[in-house]
C-alpha positions as CSV (number, residue, x, y, z in Angstrom):
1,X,22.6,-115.3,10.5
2,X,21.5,-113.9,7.1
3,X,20.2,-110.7,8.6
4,X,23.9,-110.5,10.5
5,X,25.5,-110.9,7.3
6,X,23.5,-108.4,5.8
7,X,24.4,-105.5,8.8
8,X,27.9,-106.7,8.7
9,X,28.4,-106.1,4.8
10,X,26.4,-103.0,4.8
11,X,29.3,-101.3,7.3
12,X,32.0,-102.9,5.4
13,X,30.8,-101.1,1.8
14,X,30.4,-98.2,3.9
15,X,33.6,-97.9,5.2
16,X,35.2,-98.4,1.9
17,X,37.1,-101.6,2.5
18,X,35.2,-103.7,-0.4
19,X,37.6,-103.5,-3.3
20,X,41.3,-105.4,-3.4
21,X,44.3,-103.3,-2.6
22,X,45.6,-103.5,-5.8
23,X,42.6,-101.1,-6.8
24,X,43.3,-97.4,-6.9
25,X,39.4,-96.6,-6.2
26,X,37.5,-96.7,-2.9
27,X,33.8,-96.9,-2.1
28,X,32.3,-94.3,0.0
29,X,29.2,-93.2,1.7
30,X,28.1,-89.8,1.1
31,X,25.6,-87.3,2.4
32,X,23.1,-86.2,-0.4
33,X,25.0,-86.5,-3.5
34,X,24.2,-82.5,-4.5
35,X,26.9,-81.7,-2.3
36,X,30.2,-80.6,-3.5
37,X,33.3,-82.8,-3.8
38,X,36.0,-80.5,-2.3
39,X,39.0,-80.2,-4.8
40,X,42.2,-82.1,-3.7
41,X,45.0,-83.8,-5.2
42,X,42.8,-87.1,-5.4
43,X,40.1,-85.5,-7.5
44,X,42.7,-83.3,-9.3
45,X,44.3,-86.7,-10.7
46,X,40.9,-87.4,-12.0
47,X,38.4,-84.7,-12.1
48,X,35.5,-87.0,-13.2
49,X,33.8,-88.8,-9.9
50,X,30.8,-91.6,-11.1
51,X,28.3,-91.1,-8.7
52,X,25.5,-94.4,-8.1
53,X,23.2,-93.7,-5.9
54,X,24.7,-92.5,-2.3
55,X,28.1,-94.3,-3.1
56,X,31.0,-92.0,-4.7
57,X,33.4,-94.5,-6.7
58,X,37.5,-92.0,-6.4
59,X,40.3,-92.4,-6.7
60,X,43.0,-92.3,-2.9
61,X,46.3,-92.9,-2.5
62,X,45.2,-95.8,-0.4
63,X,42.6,-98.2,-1.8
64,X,41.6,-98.4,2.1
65,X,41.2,-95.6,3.2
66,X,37.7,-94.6,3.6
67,X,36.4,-90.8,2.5
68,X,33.9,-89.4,5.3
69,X,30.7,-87.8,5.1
70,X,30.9,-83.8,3.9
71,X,30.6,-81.6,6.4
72,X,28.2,-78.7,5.5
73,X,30.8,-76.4,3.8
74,X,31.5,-79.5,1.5
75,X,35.4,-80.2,2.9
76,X,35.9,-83.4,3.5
77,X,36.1,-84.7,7.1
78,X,39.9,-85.4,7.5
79,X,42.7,-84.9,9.5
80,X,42.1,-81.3,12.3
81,X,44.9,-81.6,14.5
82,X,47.9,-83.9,13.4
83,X,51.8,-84.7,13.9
84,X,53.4,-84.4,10.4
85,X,55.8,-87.5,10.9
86,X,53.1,-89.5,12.0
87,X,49.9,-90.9,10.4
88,X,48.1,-94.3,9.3
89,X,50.9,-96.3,8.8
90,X,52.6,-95.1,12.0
91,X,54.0,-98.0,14.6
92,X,52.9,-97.8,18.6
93,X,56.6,-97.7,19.1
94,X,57.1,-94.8,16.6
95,X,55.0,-92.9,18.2
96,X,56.7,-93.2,21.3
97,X,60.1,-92.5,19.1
98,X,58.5,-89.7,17.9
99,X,57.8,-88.0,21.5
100,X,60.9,-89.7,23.3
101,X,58.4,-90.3,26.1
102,X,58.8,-90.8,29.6
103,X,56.5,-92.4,31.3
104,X,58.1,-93.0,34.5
105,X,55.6,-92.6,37.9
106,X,52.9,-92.8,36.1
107,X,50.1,-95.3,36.1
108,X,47.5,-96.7,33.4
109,X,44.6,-98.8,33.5
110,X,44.3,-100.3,30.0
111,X,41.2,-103.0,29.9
112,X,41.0,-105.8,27.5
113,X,44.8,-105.9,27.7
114,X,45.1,-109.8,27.5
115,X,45.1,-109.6,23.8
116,X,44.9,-107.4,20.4
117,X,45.4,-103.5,21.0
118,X,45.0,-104.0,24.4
119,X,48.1,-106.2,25.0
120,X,50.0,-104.0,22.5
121,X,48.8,-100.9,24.0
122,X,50.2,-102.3,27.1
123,X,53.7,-103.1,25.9
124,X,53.9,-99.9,24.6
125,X,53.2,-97.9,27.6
126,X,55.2,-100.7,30.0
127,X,58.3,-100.4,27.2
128,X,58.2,-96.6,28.7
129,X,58.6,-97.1,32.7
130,X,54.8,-96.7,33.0
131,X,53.1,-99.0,35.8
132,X,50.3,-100.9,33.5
133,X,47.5,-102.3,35.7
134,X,46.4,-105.2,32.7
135,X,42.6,-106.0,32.7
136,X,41.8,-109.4,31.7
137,X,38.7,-111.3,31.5
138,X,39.9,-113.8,33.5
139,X,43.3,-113.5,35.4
140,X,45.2,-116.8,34.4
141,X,44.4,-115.7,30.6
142,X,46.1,-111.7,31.6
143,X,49.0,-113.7,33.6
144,X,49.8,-115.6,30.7
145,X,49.7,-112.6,28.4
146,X,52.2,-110.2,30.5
147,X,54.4,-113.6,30.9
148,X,54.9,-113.5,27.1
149,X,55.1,-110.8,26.1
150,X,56.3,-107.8,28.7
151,X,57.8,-110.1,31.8
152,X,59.3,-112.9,30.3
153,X,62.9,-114.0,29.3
154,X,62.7,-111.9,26.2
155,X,61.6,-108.7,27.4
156,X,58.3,-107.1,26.1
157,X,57.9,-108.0,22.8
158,X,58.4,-105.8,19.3
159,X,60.0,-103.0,22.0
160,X,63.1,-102.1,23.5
161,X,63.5,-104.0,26.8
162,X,63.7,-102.4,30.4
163,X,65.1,-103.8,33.0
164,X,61.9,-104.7,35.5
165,X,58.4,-104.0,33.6
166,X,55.9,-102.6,36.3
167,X,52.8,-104.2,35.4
168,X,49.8,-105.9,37.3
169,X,47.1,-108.0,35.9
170,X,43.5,-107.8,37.4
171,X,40.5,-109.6,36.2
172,X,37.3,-107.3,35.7
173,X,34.4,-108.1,34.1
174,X,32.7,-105.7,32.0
175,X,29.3,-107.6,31.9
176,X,29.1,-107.0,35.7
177,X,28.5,-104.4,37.6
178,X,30.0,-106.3,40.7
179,X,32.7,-107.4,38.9
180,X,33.7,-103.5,37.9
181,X,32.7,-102.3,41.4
182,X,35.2,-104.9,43.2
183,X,38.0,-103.7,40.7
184,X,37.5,-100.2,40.8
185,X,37.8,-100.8,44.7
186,X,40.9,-103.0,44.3
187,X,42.8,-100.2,41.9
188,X,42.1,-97.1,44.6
189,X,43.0,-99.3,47.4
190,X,46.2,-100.4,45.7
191,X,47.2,-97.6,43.4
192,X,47.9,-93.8,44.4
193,X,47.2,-92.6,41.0
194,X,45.8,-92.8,37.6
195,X,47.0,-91.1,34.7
196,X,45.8,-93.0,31.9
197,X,42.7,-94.6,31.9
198,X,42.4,-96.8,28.3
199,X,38.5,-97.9,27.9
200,X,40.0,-100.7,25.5
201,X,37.9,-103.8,25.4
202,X,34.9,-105.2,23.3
203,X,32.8,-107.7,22.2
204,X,31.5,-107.7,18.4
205,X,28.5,-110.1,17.6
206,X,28.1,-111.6,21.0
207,X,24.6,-112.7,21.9
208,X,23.3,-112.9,25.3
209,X,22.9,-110.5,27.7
210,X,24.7,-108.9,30.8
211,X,24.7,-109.9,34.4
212,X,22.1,-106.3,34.6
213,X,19.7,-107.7,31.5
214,X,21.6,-105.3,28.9
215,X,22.4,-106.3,25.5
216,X,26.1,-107.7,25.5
217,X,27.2,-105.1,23.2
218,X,26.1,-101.8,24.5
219,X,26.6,-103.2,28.4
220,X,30.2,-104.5,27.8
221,X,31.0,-101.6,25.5
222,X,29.8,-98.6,26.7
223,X,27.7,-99.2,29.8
224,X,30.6,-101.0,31.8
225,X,33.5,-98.4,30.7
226,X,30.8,-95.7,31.8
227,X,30.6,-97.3,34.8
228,X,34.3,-98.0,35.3
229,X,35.3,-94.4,34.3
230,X,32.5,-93.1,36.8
231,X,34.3,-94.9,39.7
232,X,38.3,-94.0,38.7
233,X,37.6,-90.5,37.6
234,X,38.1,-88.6,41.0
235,X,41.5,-90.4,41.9
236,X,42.3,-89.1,38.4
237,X,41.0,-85.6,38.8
238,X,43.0,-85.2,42.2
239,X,46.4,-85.6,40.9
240,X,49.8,-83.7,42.2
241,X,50.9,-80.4,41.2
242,X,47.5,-80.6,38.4
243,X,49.3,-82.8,36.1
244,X,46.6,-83.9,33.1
245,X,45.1,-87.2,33.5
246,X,43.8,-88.9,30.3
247,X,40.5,-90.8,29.6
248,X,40.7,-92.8,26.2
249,X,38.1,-94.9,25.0
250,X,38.4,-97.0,21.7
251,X,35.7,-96.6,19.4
252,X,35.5,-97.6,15.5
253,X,35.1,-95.4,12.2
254,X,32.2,-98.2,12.2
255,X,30.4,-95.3,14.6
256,X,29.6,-93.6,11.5
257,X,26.7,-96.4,10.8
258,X,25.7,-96.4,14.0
259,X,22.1,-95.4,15.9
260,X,21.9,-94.7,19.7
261,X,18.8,-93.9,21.0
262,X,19.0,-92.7,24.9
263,X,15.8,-94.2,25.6
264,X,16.4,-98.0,24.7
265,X,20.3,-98.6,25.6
266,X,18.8,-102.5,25.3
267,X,19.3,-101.8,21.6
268,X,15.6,-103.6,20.8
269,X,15.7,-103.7,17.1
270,X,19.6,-105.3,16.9
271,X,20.0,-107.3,20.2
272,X,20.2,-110.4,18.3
273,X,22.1,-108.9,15.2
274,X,25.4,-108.2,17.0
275,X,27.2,-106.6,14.5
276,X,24.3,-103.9,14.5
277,X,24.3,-103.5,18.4
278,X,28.6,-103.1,18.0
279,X,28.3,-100.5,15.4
280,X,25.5,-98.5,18.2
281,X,27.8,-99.2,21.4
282,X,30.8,-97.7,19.2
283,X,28.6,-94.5,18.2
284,X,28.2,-94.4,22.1
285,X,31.5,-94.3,22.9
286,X,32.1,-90.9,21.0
287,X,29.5,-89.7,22.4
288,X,29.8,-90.6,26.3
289,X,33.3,-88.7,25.7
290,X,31.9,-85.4,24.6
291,X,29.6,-85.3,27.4
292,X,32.3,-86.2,30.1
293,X,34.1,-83.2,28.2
294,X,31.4,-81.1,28.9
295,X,30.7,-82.2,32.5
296,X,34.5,-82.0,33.5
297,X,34.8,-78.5,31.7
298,X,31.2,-77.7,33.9
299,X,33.1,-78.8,37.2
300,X,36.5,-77.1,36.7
301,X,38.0,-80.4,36.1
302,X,40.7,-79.2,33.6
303,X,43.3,-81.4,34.3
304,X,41.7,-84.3,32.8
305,X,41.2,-84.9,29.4
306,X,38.9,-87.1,27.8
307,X,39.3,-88.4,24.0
308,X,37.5,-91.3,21.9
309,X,39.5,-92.5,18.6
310,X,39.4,-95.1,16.1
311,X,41.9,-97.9,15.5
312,X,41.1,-98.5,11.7
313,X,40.6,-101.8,10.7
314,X,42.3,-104.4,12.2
315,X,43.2,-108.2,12.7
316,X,42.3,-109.2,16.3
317,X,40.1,-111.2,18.3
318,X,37.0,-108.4,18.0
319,X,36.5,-110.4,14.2
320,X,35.9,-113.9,16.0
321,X,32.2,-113.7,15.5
322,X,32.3,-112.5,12.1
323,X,29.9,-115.1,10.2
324,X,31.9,-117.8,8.2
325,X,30.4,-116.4,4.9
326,X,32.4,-113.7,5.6
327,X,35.7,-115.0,7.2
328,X,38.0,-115.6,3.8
329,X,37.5,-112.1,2.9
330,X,39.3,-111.0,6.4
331,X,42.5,-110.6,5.3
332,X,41.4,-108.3,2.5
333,X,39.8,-105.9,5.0
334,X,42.1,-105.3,7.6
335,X,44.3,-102.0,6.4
336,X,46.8,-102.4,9.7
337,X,48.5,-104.7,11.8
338,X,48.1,-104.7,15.4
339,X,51.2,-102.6,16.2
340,X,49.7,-99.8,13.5
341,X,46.2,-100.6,15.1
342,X,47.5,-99.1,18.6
343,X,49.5,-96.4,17.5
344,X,46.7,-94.2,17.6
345,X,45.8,-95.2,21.7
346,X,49.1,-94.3,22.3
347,X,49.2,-91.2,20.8
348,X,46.3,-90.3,22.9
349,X,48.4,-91.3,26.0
350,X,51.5,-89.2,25.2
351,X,50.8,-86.6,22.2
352,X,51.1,-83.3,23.8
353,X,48.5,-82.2,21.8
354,X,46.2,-85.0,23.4
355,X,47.0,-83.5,27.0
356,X,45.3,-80.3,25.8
357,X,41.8,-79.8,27.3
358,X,40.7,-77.1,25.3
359,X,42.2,-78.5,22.3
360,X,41.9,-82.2,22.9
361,X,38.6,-82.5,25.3
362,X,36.0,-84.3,23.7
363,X,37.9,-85.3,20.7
364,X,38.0,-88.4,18.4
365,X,41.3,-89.3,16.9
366,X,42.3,-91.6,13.9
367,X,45.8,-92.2,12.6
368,X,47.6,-90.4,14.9
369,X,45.4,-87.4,14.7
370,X,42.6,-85.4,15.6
371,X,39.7,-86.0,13.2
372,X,36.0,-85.4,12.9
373,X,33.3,-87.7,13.8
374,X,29.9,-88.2,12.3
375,X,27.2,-85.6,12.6
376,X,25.5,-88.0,15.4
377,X,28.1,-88.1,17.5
378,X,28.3,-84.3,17.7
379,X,24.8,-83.8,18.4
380,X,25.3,-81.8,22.0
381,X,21.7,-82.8,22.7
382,X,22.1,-86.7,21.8
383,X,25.3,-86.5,23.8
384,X,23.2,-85.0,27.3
385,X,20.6,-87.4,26.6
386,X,23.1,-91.0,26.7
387,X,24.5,-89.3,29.5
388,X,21.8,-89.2,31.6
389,X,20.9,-92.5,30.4
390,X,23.3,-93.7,31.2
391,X,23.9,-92.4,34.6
392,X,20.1,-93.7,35.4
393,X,21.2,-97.5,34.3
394,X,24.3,-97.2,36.5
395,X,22.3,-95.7,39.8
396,X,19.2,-98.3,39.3
C-alpha cells in the first residue's frame, strides 16, 4: 500500500496537478535543469523561474496544466497540429459542432464503453448516425448503459437526440485472449465495416493477473487492444472506394513516467504496485501506435490511420483503486469533466486533420490537438522492439 502511494504521488507531482486551482503556479518535471526555458507569455509575465532540484515552480494560465519535458532545441513540448476554436476546455459535442460531422454508414468499435469516456465517446459518435458496436465487460452492465443513456426515453444524453440510435452492445474481455478472439469473430461476422476502432478501456491499480499469466495492467491495457486491433485491422484496411479508417488508442500524459521494457511485458519490478504497471501499459500504448504507423506505411496501408492521445485528468471509474490516503484529494486533481475528457477521442474520430496519414500516422494528441510525446515513446528502436514483443506474446 505505502509503496503504491508512493508511485501514485510521484506521477501526480509530475504532472503538475499538486497545487489548488486557485494557484497561479504549477509544478513541472524537467530534463536537466541547464536547459533553456523557451521565452513565452508565461515567463514574460514573470521572467524569474525558481528552480529546486528537477522541479521548475511558473507561472500558466491554468494552475493544471502541466509543462513537458524540453525538447533538445529547448521549446517546450506543446501543441504541433491544432484547431484554433478548439482546445482543453473543449466539449465532445463541440467538437462535433465544430466539424458539423456526419457520421452516417459508418461503424466504430469503442471498448470500455459501459462507462466514463467510453460511454461518452459513444454518445458522441451515436448522437452523429454512426453505428457504435459498445464493449462492455459484461453485457447486462453495457445494456444497461446504452438504455440510459443513448436508447432510452430521453434520447442520448448531454446531445441532440436522433430519431433511432444504431448501437450494439457486446461483451469482450480484455484479460482473455478467448474472450477477444470470440468478439473479434462476432464483429466481422456481423459487421461489413470498421471505421473507427477506439482502444478505450483500462484498469488502473488492479492486482492479479490475466487469463494468459500477464500482469493485469499491461495485458488488459496494451496486450489485449494489440490483440484486438491485430484481428479488426484487415476489415478496416479493405474499405470502399479507400476511405480512411482510424485506430485510436487512449493513453495518459501519465506515459511520460512510464518504463517499458520489451523483454518483460510481465512488468516484474511493479506487478504488485498497480499504479506503476498503469503508468508502463500507457507508455505502451504510444508506442504500439507508432509501430502500427510504421508497419501500415511498410505495407501500403494508407488508408488507415493510427493515433494514441491523452484525455487529461479526469473523474471516472479508472480512479477506483486509487488508495484511500489519496481519495479526498480527487476532486482537486481532475482538470476536466467527462464530456471535456472525450473531446479529444472524438476529435481523433472526425478532425480532418486526424484522417491524415502522413500527417496524423503515429501521432499522440491532447486537447484537441496534435502534441509531442516523451522522448521514450519516440524511440523508433523501443517502438520495433514492443512490437515484436508483443506479436510473440499474441502468437505463443
Amino acid at each position: 500500500m505505502h509503496r503504491n502511494c508512493i508511485v501514485l504521488v510521484t506521477a501526480l507531482l509530475g504532472l503538475g496537478m499538486v497545487l489548488p486551482r486557485s494557484s497561479c503556479f504549477s509544478l513541472h518535471l524537467l530534463r536537466p535543469v541547464s536547459q533553456t526555458v523557451p521565452s513565452s507569455s508565461c515567463t514574460e509575465r514573470a521572467p524569474q523561474i525558481w528552480r529546486r532540484g528537477i522541479f521548475v515552480l511558473s507561472p500558466l494560465s491554468s494552475p493544471l496544466l502541466p509543462t513537458f519535458p524540453l525538447s533538445k532545441s529547448g521549446s517546450s513540448m506543446v501543441t504541433m497540429v491544432a484547431d484554433m476554436q478548439l482546445g482543453k476546455e473543449s466539449t465532445a459535442r463541440e467538437v462535433l459542432e465544430h466539424f458539423d460531422t456526419d457520421l452516417r454508414g459508418r461503424t466504430a468499435v469503442v471498448t470500455g464503453g459501459s462507462t466514463g469516456l467510453g460511454l461518452e465517446t459513444c454518445k458522441a459518435l451515436a448522437s452523429r448516425g454512426c453505428r457504435v458496436v459498445l464493449c462492455a465487460l459484461e453485457q447486462g452492465q453495457g445494456e444497461e448503459a446504452a438504455r440510459r443513456n443513448i436508447i432510452g426515453e430521453d434520447g442520448i444524453v448531454g446531445y441532440d437526440a436522433i430519431t433511432t440510435p444504431d448501437i450494439v452492445v457486446r461483451e469482450v474481455n480484455l484479460a482473455d485472449f478467448a474472450s477477444i478472439e470470440n468478439f473479434a469473430t462476432s464483429v466481422l461476422e456481423e459487421e461489413e465495416r470498421v471505421d473507427l476502432l477506439v482502444l478505450n478501456a483500462g484498469v488502473c491499480g488492479a492486482q492479479g493477473e490475466t487469463k494468459q499469466g500477464l500482469e493485469m495492467q499491461m495485458g488488459v491495457n496494451h496486450v489485449g487492444h494489440a490483440l484486438l486491433c491485430r484481428r479488426l485491422l484487415p476489415r478496416m484496411r479493405k474499405t470502399e472506394n479507400h476511405v480512411t479508417t482510424r485506430v485510436i488508442a487512449v493513453s495518459s500524459m501519465g506515459h511520460r513516467f512510464g518504463i517499458v521494457d520489451p523483454r518483460d511485458l510481465q512488468c516484474t519490478y511493479t506487478k504488485f504496485f498497480g499504479w506503476g504497471s498503469y503508468l508502463h501499459s500507457k507508455l505502451a500504448n504510444v508506442l504500439f501506435i507508432k509501430a502500427l504507423h510504421a508497419n501500415l506505411k511498410a505495407a501500403g496501408a494508407s488508408n488507415v490511420v493510427a493515433c494514441s492521445l491523452s484525455p487529461g485528468i479526469v473523474a471516472t471509474g479508472i480512479w477506483a483503486a486509487t488508495p484511500s490516503l489519496l481519495r479526498p484529494a480527487l476532486p482537486f486533481l481532475c482538470d476536466r469533466d467527462v464530456s471535456r475528457g472525450a473531446a479529444t477521442t472524438v476529435w481523433c474520430c472526425v478532425s480532418p486533420t486526424c484522417g491524415e496519414f502522413d500527417t496524423a500516422g503515429g501521432a499522440y494528441c491532447a486537447n484537441c490537438a496534435i502534441s509531442e510525446p516523451s522522448a521514450a515513446a519516440r524511440d523508433a528502436s523501443l517502438q520495433g522492439a514492443l512490437w515484436e514483443a508483443t506479436t510473440r506474446c499474441i502468437e505463443e
